[in-house]
Backbone as CSV, one residue per row, in Angstrom:
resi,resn,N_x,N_y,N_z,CA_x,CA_y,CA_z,C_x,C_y,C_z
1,UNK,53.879,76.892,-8.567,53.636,76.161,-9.795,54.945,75.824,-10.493
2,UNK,55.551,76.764,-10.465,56.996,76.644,-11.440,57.774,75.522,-10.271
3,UNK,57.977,75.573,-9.236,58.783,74.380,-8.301,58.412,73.078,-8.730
4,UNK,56.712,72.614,-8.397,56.084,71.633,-9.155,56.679,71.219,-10.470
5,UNK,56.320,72.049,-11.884,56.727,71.444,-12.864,58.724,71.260,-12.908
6,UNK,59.046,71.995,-11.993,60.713,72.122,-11.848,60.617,70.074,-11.153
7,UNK,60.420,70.226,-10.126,60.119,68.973,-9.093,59.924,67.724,-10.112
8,UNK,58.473,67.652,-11.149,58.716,66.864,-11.822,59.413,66.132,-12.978
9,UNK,60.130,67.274,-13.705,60.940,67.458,-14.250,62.275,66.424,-14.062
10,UNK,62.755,66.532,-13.058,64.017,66.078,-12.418,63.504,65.349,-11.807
11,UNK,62.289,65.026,-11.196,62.033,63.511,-11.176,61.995,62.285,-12.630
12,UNK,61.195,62.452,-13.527,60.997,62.221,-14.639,62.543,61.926,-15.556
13,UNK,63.562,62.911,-15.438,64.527,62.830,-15.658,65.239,61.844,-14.989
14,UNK,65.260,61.429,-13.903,65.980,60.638,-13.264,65.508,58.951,-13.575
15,UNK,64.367,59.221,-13.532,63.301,57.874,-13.595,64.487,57.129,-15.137
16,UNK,63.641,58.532,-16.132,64.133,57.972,-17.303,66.373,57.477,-17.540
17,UNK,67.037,57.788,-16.572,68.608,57.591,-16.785,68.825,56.215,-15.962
18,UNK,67.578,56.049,-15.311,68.187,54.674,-13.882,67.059,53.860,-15.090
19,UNK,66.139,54.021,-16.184,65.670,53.141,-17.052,66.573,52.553,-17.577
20,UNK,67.571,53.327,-18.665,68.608,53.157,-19.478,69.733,52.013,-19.247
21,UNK,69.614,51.720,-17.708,70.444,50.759,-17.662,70.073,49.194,-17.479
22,UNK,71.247,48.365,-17.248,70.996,47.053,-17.769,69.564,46.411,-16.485
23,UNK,68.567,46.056,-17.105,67.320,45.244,-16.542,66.307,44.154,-17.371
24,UNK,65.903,43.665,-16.717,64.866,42.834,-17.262,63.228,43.071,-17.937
25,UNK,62.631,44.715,-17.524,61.933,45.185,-17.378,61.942,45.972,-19.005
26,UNK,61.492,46.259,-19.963,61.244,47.142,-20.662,61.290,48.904,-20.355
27,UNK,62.115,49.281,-21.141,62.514,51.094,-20.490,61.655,51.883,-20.118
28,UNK,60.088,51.470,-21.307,59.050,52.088,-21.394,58.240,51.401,-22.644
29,UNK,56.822,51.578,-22.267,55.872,50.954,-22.968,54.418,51.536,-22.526
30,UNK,53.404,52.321,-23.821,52.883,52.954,-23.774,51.782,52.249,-24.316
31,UNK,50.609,52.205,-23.490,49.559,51.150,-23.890,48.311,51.960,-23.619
32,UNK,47.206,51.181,-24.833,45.958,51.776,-24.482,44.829,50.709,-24.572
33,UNK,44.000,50.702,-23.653,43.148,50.027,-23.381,41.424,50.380,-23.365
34,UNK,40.841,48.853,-24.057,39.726,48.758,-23.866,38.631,48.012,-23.211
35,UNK,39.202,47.710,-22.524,37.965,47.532,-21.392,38.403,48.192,-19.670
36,UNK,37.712,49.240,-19.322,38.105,49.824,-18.745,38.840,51.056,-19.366
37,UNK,38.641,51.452,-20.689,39.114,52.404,-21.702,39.828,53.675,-20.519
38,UNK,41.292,53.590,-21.362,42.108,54.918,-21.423,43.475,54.559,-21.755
39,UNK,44.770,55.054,-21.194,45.909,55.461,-21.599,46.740,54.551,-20.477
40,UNK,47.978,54.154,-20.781,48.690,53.517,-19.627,49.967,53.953,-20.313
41,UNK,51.133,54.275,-19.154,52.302,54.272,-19.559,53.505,53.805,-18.344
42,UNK,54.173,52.506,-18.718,54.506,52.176,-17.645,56.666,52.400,-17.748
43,UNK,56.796,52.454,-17.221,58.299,52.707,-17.019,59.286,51.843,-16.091
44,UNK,60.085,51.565,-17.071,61.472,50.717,-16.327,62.228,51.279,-15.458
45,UNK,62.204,51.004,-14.213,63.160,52.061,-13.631,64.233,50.989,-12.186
46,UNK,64.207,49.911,-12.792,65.368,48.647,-11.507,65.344,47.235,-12.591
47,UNK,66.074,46.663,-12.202,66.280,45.167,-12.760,64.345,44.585,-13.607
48,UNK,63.819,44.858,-12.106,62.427,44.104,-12.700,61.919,44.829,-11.597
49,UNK,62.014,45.827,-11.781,61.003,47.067,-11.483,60.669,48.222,-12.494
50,UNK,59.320,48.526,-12.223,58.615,49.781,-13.173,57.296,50.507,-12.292
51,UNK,57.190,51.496,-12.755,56.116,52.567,-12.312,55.088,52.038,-13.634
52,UNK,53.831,52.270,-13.043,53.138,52.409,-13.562,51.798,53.111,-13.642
53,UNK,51.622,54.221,-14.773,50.398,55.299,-14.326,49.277,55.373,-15.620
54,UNK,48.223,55.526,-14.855,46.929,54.932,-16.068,45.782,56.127,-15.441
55,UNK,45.101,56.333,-16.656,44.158,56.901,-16.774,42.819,56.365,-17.703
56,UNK,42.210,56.475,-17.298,40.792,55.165,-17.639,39.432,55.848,-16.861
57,UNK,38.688,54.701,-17.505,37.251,54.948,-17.191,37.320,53.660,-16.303
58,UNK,36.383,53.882,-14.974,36.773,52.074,-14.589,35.549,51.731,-14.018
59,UNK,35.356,50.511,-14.051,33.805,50.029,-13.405,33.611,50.246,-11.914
60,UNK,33.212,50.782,-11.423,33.007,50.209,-9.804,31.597,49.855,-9.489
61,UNK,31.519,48.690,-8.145,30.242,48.108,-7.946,30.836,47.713,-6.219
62,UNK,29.388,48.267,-6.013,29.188,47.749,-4.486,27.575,46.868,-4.092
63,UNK,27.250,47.099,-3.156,26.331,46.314,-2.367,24.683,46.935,-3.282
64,UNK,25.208,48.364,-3.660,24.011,49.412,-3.942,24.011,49.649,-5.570
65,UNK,24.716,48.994,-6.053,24.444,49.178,-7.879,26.384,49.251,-8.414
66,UNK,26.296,50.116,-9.671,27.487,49.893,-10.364,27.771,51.565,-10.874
67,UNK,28.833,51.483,-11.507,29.429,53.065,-12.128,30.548,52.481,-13.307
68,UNK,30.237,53.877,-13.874,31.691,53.760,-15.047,32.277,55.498,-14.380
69,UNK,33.341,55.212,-13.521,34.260,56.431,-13.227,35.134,56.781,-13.562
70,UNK,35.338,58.134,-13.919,37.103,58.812,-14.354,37.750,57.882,-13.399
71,UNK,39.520,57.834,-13.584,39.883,57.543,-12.936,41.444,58.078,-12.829
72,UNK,42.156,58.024,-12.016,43.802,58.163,-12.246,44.015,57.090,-10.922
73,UNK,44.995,56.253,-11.704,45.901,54.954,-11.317,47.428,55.076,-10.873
74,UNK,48.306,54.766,-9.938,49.498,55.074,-10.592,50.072,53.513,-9.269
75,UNK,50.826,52.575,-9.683,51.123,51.540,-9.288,53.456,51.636,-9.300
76,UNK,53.835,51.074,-8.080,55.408,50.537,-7.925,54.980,48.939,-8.254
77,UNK,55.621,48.216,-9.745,55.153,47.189,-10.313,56.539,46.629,-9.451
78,UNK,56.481,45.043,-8.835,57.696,43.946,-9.014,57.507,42.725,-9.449
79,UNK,58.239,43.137,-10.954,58.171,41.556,-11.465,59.105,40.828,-10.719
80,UNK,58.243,39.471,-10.103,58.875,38.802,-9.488,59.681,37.193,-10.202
81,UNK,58.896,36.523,-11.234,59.287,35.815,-12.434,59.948,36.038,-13.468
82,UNK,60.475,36.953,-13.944,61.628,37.682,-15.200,62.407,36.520,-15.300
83,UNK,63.584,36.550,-14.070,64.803,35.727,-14.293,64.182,34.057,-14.450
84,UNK,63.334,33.726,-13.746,62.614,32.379,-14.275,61.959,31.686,-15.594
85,UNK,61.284,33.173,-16.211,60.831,33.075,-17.417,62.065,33.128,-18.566
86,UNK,62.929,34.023,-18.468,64.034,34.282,-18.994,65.108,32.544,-19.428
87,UNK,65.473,31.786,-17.848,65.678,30.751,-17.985,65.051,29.795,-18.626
88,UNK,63.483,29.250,-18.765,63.065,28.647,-19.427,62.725,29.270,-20.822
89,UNK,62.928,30.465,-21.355,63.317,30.675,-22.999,61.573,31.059,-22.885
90,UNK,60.792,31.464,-21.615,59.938,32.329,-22.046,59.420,33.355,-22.242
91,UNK,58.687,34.108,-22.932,58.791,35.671,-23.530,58.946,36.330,-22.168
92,UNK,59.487,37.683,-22.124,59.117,38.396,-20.847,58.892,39.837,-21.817
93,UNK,58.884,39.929,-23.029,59.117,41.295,-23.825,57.641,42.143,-23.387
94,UNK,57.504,43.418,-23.442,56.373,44.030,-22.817,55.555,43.633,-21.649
95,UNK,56.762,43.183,-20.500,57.046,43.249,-19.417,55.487,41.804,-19.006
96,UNK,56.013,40.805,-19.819,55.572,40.088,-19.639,55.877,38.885,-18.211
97,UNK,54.751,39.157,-17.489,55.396,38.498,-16.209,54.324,39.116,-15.220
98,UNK,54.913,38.206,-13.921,53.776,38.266,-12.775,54.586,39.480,-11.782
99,UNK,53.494,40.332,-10.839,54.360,41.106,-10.102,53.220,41.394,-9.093
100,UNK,53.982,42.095,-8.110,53.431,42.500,-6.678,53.188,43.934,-7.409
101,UNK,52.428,44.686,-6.484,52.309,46.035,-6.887,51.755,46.943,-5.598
102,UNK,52.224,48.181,-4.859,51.799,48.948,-4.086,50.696,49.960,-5.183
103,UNK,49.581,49.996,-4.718,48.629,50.209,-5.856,47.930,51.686,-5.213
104,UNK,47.758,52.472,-6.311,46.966,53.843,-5.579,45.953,54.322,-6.561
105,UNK,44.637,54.568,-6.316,43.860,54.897,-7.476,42.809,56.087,-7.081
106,UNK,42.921,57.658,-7.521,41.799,58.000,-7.169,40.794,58.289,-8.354
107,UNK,39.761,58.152,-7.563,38.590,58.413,-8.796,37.874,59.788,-8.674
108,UNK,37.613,60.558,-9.639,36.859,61.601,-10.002,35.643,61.582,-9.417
109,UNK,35.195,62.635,-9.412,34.022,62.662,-8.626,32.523,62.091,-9.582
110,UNK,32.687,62.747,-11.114,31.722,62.743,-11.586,31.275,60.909,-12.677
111,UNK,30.123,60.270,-11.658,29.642,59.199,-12.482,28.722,59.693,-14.017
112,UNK,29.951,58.837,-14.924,29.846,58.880,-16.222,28.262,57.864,-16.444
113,UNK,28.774,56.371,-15.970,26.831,56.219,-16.799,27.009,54.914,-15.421
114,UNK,25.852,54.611,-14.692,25.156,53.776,-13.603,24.486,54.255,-12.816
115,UNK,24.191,53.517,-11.618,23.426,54.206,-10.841,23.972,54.708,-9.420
116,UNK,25.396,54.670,-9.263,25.574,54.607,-7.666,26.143,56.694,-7.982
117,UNK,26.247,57.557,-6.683,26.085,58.897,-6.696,28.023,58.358,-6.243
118,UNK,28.283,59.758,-6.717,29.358,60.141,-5.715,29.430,60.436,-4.260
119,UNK,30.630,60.358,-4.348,31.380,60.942,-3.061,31.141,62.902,-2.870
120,UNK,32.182,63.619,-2.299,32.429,64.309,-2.264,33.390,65.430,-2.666
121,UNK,33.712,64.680,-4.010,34.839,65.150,-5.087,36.272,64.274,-4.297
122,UNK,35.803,63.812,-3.758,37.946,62.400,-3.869,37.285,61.219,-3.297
123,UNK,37.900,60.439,-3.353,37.803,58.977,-3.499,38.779,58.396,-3.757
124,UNK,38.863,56.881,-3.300,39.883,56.080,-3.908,40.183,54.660,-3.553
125,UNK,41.492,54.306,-3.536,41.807,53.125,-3.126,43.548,53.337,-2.743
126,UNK,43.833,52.525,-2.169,45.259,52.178,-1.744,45.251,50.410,-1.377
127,UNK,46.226,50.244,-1.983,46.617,48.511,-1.537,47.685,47.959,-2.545
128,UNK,48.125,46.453,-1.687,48.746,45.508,-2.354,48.065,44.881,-3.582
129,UNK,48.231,44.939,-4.587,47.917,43.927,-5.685,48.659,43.120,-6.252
130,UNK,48.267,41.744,-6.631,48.912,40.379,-7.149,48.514,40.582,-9.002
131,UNK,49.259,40.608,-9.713,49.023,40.940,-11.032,49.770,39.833,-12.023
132,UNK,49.277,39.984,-13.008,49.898,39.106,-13.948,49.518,39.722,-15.553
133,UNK,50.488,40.178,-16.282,50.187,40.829,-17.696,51.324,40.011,-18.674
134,UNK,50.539,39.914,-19.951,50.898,39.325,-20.599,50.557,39.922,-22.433
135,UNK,52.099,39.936,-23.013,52.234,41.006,-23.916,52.299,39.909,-25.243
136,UNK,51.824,39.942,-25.849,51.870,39.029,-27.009,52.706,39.827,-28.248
137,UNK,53.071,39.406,-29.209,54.184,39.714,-30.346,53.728,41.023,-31.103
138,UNK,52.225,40.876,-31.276,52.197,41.670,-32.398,51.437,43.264,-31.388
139,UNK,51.683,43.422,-29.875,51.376,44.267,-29.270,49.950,43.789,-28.280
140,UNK,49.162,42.682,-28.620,48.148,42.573,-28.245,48.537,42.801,-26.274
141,UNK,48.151,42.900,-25.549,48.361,43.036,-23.943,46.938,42.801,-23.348
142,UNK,47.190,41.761,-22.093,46.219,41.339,-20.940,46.496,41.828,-19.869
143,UNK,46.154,42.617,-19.046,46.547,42.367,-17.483,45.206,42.009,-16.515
144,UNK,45.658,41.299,-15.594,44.856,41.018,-14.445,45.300,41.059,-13.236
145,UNK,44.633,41.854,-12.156,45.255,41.845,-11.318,44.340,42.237,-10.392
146,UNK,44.975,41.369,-8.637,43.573,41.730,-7.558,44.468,41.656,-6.667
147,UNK,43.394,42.219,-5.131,44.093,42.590,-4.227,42.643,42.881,-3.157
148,UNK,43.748,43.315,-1.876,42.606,43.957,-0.750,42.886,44.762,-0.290
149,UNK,42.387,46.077,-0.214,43.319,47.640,0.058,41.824,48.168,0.475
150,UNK,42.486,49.710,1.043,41.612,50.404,1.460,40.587,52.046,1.123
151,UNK,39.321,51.615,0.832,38.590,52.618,0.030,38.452,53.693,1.164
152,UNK,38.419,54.744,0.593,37.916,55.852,1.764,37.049,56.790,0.815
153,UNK,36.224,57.548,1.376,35.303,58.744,1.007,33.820,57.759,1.190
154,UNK,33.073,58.612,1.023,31.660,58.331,1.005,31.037,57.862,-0.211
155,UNK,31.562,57.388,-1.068,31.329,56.628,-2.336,30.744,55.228,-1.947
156,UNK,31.341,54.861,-1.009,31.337,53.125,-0.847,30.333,53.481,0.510
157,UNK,29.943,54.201,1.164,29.317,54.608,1.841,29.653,54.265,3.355
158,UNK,31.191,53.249,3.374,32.129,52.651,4.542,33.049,53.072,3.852
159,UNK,34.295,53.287,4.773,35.027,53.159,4.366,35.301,52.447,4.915
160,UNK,36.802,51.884,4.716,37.248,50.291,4.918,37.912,49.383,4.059
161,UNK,38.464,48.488,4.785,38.954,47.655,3.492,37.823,46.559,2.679
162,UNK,38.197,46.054,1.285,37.713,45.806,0.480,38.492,44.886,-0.543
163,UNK,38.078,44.054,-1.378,38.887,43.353,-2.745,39.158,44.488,-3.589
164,UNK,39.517,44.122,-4.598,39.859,44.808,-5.681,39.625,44.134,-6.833
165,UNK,39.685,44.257,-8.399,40.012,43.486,-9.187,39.941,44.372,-10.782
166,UNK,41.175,44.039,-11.157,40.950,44.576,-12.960,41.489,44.259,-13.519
167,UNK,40.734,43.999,-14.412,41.233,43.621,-15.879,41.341,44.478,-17.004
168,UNK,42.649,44.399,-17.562,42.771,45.168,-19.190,42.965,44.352,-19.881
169,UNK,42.566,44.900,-21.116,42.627,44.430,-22.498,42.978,45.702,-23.877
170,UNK,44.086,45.485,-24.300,44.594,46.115,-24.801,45.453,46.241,-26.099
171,UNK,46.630,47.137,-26.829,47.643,47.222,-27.277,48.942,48.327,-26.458
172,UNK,49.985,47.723,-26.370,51.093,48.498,-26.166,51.212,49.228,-27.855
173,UNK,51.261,50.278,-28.174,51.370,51.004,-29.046,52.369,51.591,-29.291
174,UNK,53.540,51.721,-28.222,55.461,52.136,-28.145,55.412,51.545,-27.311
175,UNK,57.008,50.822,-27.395,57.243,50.580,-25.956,59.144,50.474,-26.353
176,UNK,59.740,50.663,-25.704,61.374,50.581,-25.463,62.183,49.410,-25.180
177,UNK,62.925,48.897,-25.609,63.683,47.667,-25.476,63.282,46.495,-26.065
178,UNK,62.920,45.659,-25.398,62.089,44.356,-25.731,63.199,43.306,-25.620
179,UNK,62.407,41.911,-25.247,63.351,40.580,-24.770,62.912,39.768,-26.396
């Protein structure tokens, strides 16, 4: 246990000193969302790169009905438009901009309110996602973003690959730097 919190520690630490320097990306920005309700906190850590890790309630739907599930998220964001938006004098502040993302999500076992059953206590997803978020002045935040990655456990009742798709709606509530 003590290695773990040692381990993250000095990860976390590092994340946050390679933030500090010169990028396009915001250092950090701490957002909470409602649709798909919970917590997001995403981090600057390359030119126009950031981590990003979320905790939420999230919809899922298959062939056999729908769910509202716990969830834990954690995404490698690349804004790929910064220096473009930047040139034409448009906002990029709260990491406003389009990006690729290696995407990982597992979900909790226990369905909060629908009709589809769980798995077997894990579940999830892995994949590429195409995203696009957009931070407005006074904190308001959109993201959207989809993809095709791969579900495993007995939730989906295949596993296999699959789409993806989510949307937030939100406020950044802190966030570090700004354009």
């Amino acid at each position: 246990m003590k290695k773990t919190i040692l381990l993250s520690f000095l990860t976390f630490s590092t994340l946050s000193l390679r933030a500090q320097s010169g990028k396009n990306v915001e250092d950090y920005q701490f957002k909470i969302n409602f649709i798909n309700p919970g917590l997001e906190y995403e981090i600057g850590i390359g030119e126009n790169q950031a981590l990003d890790f979320n905790g939420s309630l999230q919809f899922a739907l298959n062939s056999t009905g729908y769910a509202f599930i716990p969830s834990l998220n954690g995404q490698y964001r690349y804004y790929y438009n910064l220096k473009r938006r930047l040139k034409k004098n448009k906002r990029t502040a709260g990491n406003t901009g389009n990006y690729l993302a290696a995407s990982g999500t597992f979900f909790l076992e226990e369905v909060i309110i629908g009709n589809l059953t769980s798995g077997d206590g894990y579940f999830g997803f892995a994949g590429p996602v195409y995203g696009l978020q957009r931070t407005y002045p006074k904190g308001f935040n959109f993201n959207l973003e989809f993809g095709v990655g791969y579900y495993f456990d007995s939730f989906f009742k295949d596993e296999g690959f699959a789409p993806t798709v989510s949307i937030s709606v939100g406020w950044v509530i802190d966030g570090g730097k700004g354009k």
